[in-house]
VOZA-895464 format. One record per residue (C-alpha): x, y, z; residue in one letter. Coordinates in pm, whole numbers, padded with zeros to 5 digits, always signed. Each point is the difference from the previous one (the first is absolute). Example, Ala and Ser with C-alpha at 12.3 -4.5 7.8 and 13.67 -1.06 7.14 Angstrom:
+01230-00450+00780A+00137+00344-00066S
***
This chain:
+02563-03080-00633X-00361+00129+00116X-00153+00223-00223X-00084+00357+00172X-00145+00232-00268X+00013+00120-00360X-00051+00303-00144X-00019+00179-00364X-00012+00371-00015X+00061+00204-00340X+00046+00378-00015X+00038+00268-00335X+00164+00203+00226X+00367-00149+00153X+00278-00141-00144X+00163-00341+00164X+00282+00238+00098X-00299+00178+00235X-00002-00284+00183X+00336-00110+00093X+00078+00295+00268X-00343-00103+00180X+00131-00349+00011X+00335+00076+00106X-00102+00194+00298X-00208-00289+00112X+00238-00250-00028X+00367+00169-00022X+00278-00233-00034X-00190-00286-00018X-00146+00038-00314X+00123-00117-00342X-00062+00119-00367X-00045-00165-00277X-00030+00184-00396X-00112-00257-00275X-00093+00292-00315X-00350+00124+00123X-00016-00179+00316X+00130+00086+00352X-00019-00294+00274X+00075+00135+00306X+00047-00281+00294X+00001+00020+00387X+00052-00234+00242X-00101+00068+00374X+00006-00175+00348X-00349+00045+00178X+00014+00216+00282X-00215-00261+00191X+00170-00301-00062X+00376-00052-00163X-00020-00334-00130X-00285+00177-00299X+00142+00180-00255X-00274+00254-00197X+00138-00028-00373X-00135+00346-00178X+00067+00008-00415X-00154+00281-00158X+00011+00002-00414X-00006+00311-00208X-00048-00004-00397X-00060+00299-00199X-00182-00034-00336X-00008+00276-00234X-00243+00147-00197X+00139+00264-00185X+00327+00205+00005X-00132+00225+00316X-00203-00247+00197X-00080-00382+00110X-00108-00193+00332X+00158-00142+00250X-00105-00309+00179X+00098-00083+00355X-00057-00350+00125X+00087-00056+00397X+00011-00335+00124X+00089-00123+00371X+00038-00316+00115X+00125-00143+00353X+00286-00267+00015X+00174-00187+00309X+00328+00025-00027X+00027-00379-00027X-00183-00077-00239X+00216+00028-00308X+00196-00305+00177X-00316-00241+00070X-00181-00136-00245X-00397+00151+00025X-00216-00034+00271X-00229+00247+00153X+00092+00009+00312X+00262+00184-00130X-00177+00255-00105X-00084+00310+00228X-00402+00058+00036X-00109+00255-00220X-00176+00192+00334X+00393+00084+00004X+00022+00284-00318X+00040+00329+00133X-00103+00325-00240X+00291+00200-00140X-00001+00348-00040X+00230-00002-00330X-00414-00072-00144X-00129+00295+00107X+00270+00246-00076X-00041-00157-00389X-00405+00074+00076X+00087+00359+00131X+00177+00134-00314X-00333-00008-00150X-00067-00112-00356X-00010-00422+00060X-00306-00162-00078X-00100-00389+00034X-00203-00186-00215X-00081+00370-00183X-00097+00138+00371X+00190+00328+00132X+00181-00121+00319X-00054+00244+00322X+00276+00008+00276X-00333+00188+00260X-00338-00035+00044X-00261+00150-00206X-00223+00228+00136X-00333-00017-00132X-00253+00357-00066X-00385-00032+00062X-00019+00094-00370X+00199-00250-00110X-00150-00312+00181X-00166-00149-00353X+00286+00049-00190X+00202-00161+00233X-00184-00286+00065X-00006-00078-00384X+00381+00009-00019X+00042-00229+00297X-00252-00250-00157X+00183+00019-00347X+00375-00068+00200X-00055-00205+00214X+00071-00340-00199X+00338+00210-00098X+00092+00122+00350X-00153-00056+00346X-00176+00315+00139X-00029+00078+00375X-00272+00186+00149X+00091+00131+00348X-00308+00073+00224X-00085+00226+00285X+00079-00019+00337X-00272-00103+00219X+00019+00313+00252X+00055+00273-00296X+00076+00124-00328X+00352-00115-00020X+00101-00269-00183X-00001-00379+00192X+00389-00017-00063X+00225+00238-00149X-00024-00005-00437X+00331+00095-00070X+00169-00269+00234X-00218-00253-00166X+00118+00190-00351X+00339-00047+00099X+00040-00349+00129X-00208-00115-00364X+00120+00229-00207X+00001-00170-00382X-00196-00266+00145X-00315+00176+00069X-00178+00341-00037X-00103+00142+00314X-00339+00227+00070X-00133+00177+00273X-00308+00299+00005X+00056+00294+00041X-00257+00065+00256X-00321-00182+00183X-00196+00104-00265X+00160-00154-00314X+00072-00301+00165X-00423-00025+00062X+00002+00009-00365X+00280-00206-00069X-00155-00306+00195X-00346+00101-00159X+00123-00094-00344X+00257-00298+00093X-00319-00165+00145X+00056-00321+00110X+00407+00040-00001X-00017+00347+00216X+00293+00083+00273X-00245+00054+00302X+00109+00164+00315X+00306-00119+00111X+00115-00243-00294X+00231-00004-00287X-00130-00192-00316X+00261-00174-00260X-00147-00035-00351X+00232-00247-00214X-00298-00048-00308X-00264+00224-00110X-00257+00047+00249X-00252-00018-00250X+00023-00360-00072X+00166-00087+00315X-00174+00091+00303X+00250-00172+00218X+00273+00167+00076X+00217+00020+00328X-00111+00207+00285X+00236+00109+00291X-00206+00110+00307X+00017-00010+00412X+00252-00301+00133X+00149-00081-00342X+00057+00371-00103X+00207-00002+00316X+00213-00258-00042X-00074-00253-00225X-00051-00377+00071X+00166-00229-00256X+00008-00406+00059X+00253-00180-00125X-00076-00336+00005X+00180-00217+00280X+00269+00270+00119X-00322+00227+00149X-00117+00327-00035X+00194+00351-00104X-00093+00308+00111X+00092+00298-00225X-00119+00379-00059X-00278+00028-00283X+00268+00154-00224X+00210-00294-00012X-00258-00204-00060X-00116+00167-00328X+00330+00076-00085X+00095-00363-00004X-00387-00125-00102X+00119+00228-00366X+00329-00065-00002X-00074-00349-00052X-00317+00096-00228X+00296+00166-00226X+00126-00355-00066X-00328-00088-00211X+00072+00268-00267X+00133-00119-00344X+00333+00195-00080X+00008+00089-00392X+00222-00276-00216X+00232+00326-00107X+00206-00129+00392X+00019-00335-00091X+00261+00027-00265X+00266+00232+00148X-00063-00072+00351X+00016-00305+00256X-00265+00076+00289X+00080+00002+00395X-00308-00143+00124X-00163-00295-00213X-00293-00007-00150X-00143-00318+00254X+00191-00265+00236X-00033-00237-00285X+00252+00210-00213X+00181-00004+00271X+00039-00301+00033X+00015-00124-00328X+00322+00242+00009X+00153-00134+00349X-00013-00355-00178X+00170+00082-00290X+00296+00163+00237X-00015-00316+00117X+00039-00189-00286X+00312+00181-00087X+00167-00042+00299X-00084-00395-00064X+00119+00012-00310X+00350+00146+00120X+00044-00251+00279X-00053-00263-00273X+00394-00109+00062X-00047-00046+00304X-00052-00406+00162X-00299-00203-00045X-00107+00009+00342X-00006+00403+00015X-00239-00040-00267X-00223-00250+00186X+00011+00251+00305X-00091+00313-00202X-00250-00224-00183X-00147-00110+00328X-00019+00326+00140X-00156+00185-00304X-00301-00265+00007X-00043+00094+00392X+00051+00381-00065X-00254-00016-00286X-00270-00187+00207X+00028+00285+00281X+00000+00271-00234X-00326-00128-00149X-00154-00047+00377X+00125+00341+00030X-00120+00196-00279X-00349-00140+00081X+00039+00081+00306X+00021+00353-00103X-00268-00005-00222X-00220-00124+00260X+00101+00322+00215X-00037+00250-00242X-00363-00154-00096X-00062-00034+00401X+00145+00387+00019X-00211+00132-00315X-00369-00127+00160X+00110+00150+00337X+00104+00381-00121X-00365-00074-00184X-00188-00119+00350X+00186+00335+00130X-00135+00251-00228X-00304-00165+00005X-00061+00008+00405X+00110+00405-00080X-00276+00027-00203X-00277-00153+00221X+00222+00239+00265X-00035+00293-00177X-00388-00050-00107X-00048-00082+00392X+00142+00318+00115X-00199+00221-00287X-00317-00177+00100X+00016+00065+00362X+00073+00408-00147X-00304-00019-00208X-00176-00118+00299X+00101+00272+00188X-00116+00206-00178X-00306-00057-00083X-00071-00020+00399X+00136+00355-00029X-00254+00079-00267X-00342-00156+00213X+00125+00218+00271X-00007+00325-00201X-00330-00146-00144X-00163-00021+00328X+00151+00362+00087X-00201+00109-00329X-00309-00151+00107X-00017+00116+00312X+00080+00370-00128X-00262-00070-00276X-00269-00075+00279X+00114+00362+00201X-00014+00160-00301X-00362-00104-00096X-00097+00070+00343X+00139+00391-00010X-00134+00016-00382X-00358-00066+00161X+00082+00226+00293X+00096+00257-00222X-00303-00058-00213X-00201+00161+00234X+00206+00307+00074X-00011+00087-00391X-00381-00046+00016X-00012+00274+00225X+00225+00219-00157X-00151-00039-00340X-00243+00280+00066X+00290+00223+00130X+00222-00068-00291X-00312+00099-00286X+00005+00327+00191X+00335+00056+00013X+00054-00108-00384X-00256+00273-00081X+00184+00265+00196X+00289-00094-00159X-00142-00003-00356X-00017-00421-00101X-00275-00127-00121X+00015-00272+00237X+00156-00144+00320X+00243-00265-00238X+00138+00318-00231X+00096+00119+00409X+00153-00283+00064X+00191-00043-00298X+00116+00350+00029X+00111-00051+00306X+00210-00293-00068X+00152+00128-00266X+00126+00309+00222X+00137-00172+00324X+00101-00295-00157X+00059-00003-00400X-00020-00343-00112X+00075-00201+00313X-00170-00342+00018X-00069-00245+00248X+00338-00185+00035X+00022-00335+00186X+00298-00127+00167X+00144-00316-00109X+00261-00197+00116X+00354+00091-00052X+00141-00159-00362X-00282-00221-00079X-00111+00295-00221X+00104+00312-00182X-00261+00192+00187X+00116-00198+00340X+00341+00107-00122X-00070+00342-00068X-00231+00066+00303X+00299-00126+00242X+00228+00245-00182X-00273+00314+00096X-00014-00088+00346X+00346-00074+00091X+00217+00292-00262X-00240+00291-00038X+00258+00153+00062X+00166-00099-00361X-00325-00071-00177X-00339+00178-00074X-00239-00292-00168X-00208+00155-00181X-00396-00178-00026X+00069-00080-00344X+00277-00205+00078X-00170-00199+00276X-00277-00073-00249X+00217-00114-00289X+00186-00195+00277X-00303-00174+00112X-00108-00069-00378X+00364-00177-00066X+00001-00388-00060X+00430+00030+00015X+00160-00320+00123X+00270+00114+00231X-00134+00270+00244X+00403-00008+00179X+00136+00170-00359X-00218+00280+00055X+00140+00036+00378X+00356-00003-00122X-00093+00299-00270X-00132+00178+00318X+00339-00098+00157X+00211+00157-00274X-00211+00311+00019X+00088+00012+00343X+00360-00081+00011X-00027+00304-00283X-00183+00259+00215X+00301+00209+00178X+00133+00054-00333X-00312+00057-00197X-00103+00285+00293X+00336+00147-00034X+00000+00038-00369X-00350+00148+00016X+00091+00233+00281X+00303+00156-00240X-00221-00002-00326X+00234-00256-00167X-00160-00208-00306X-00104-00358+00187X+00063-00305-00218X-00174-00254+00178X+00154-00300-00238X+00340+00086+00160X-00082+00103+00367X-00264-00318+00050X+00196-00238-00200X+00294+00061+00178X-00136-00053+00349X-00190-00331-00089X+00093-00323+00150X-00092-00167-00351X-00052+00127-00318X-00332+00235-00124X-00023+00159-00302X-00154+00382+00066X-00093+00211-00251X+00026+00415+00047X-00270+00050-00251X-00239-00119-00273X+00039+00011-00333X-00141+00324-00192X-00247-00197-00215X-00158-00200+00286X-00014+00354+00208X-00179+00183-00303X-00241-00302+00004X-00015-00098+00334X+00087+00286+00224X-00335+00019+00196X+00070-00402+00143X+00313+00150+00151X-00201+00276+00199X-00061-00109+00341X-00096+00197+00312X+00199+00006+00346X-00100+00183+00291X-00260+00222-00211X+00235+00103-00260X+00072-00129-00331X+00328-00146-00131X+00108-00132-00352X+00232-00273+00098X+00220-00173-00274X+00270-00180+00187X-00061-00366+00053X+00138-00280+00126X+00005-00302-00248X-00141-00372+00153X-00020-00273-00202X+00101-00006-00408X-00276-00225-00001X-00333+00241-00111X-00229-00281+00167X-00212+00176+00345X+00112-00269+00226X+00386+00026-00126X+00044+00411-00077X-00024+00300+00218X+00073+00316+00016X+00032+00305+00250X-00066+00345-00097X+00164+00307+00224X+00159+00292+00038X+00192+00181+00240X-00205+00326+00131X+00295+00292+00155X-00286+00139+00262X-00127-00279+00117X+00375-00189-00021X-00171-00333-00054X+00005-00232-00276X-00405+00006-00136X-00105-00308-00109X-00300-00024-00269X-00055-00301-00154X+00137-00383+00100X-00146-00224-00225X-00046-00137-00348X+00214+00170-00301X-00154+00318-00100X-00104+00058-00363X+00292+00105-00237X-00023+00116-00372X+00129-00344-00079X-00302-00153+00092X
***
């Protein structure tokens, strides 16, 4: 019999009685119960849809232990093995024994995962992918470094022409489901942060990373990327090379990992395991079947004996050739899946480099732009020079007919009438900065969005990390506009948590107002002018829990019925609060 997998879940919440429809709807006739006090042993025995000659043998064991008079735990233990149907008639040899590339996933597991409420080695079991919040990035990263020694985490990247994920989450979810949790981002924006903290074991564009240890003290883990996350190459000694869909592979890469874990000694007394611990148990227990059926034949004529004799001798000597053999193979097979994620490494650090590269060509070109619009600026500065030199007379006389003192009170004046606090703004690339990020959203939605200076300048004063969060805030505000006009137009009350929230493609926390303490402290710091007239603007938009520049932001507006646009006064580092 070839071990397939093994698997130990426990739950506080079911009964073994919860689980005996879910098997029974897998299996139908075919199954068979077993009660022994506290334990169920339920027992199925299936051809392979592939091949008729291998039976899949499923035995899933249910105990309950109390704990008091209302509640207890129950422990589930699946095992599956695969069997030819020969082989209980032959005496063991492997090549009776169907490869293990042969096990097949059964659903039965993930309906048991779907009820909700199992947990493996003290880990809650998910039947779909997690979606992980921009917010929630260090958190998350902690957990997956503290479980991954318990249960193998999956990291699905992005694809390489979008947002979307490389392969669908929940398909991966499903096809692993109680072997594996399953994660994805929940937009290109968290997962910049997600690879920014996993470092060295990141999911770059286009991959899908496996982490079986914690990735804090093991740096390699398995990465699935270009060919291989296609279909996946897998030698196999003499008999060639398999092809198989990524998801196979890891399913059968842990199933097999499941093997290695140490089941508790409360099994060993009340229960006789399908699958054995190694092939030396198992062999140890096909000899002693054999010795029994020796010692029954021991009527039998002296030269039967010398036969059997004669033959056990042979059939020993090609077991042992054998069983190295397989040793030999499974070695040979353990340094090649390491060569392969390996050579996906180098891969995947080939493919960032030549990115990196990219872009910093992309970066010596805008460079160059910048000089060369330095240089025509100096030029027109000089140019210019001269025209104020001659107007400086002029502008004395008109200060004094205007009542200044001098020509700079004039000026001033001026300034503050046409334009109020406008300053020089200069246009940066698109996402490489908040003020790149918030120029592009002037030019191309004014008619959405009034930026007011003050908000350019706190933009351009930012250190934040992750300029493409702040375009998909401006995204939610804009998926929110229709409604936000409408309510405005009617003179309803606008809560700006709901409306924005709701029409985000990931999740923001927005705020309608400040706090009255940090308002009677701090009012004035929400003041900011737009268009020549001033606003108080307490809704924000939250970025960031971390209060570190280069990891918080946040965006100050408000939505003005006249001009029907949302204002926009400050887009930068977290204002000053009472709690400060």
């Amino acid at each position: 019999m070839q071990p397939g997998l093994r698997l130990l879940f426990e739950s506080r919440k079911w009964s073994p009685n919860s689980i005996a429809p879910i098997l029974k709807n897998w299996a139908g006739n075919r199954l068979e119960i077993e009660r022994k006090e506290n334990l169920w042993i339920f027992t199925v025995d299936s051809n392979h849809p592939e091949d008729s000659n291998i039976k899949q043998v499923t035995k899933v064991q249910v105990r309950y232990s109390p704990i008091d008079e209302s509640t207890g735990i129950t422990t589930l233990l699946v095992e599956i093995a695969l069997l030819n149907d020969a082989e209980e008639e032959t005496s063991l040899s492997l090549s009776n024994v169907p490869p293990f590339q042969r096990l097949l996933p059964q659903k039965f597991i993930l309906d048991i995962v779907s009820m909700g409420g199992w947990t493996r080695n003290g880990i809650d079991l998910l039947s779909t992918s997690n979606s992980v919040e921009f917010d929630d990035v260090e958190e998350w990263w902690e957990d997956i470094c503290n479980e991954a020694d318990l249960l193998p985490q999956i990291i699905v990247g992005s694809s390489l022409a979008g947002n979307l994920p490389v392969s669908d989450p929940n398909s991966i979810a499903t096809i692993l489901s109680g072997f594996a949790k399953v994660h994805h981002a929940s937009s290109l924006a968290t997962m910049e942060k997600m690879n920014e903290i996993m470092g060295q074991v990141k999911a770059p564009r286009g991959s899908i990373r496996l982490i079986h240890s914690n990735p804090k003290t093991n740096k390699k883990q398995p990465i699935y990327i270009g060919e291989r996350l296609n279909q996946a190459i897998y030698k196999i000694g003499e008999d060639g090379v398999l092809h198989r869909p990524f998801q196979v592979d890891m399913f059968l890469r842990l199933a097999k990992s499941s093997l290695k874990e140490k089941i508790p000694e409360i099994w060993s007394d009340e229960s006789k395991h399908l699958i054995p611990l190694d092939i030396n148990e198992l062999i140890r227990q096909k000899k002693n079947e054999e010795i029994q059926r020796i010692r029954a034949l021991e009527s039998l004529e002296t030269q039967y004996h010398e036969l059997i004799n004669s033959y056990e001798i042979l059939d020993d000597a090609y077991n042992s050739l054998s069983i190295e053999k397989e040793a030999l193979i499974d070695e040979l097979r353990e340094w090649q899946e390491e060569a392969t994620d390996l050579t996906s490494q180098v891969d995947a650090l080939v493919e960032e480099t030549e990115i990196l590269n990219d872009q910093i060509d992309s970066y010596k070109d805008i460079q160059k732009k910048h000089k060369s619009r330095i240089k025509d600026l100096k030029a027109k500065i000089h140019e210019e020079g001269k025209i104020v030199s001659d107007l400086k007379p002029l502008l004395s006389k008109l200060a004094e007919e205007e009542g200044y003192n001098s020509a700079k009170e004039l000026f001033d004046g001026l300034e503050e009438r046409l334009f109020g606090e406008l300053e020089e703004e200069e246009e940066l690339p698109e996402f490489e900065t908040v003020e790149g990020v918030l120029i592009s959203i002037r030019d191309s939605m004014g008619d959405k969005f009034l930026i007011a200076p003050s908000a350019i300048k706190t933009a351009k004063n930012s250190t934040f990390k992750f300029p493409a969060r702040v375009q998909e805030a401006f995204d939610m505000m804009a998926n929110s506009f229709d409604e936000v006009k409408n309510k405005s137009k009617s003179g309803q009350t606008i809560d700006y948590s709901k409306i924005l929230r709701k029409n985000a493609t990931t999740v923001f926390e927005v705020a309608n107002r400040e706090s009255k303490s940090t308002m009677k402290k701090h009012r004035k710091s929400r003041k900011f002018v737009v268009d020549g007239q001033e606003y108080i603007m307490e809704p924000h938009i939250k970025i960031g829990k971390n209060m570190a520049n280069d990891r918080c932001l946040r965006i100050h507006f408000i939505f003005d019925k006249k001009k029907e646009r949302f204002l926009i006064g400050h887009c930068g580092n977290h204002l000053p609060t009472s709690q400060d």
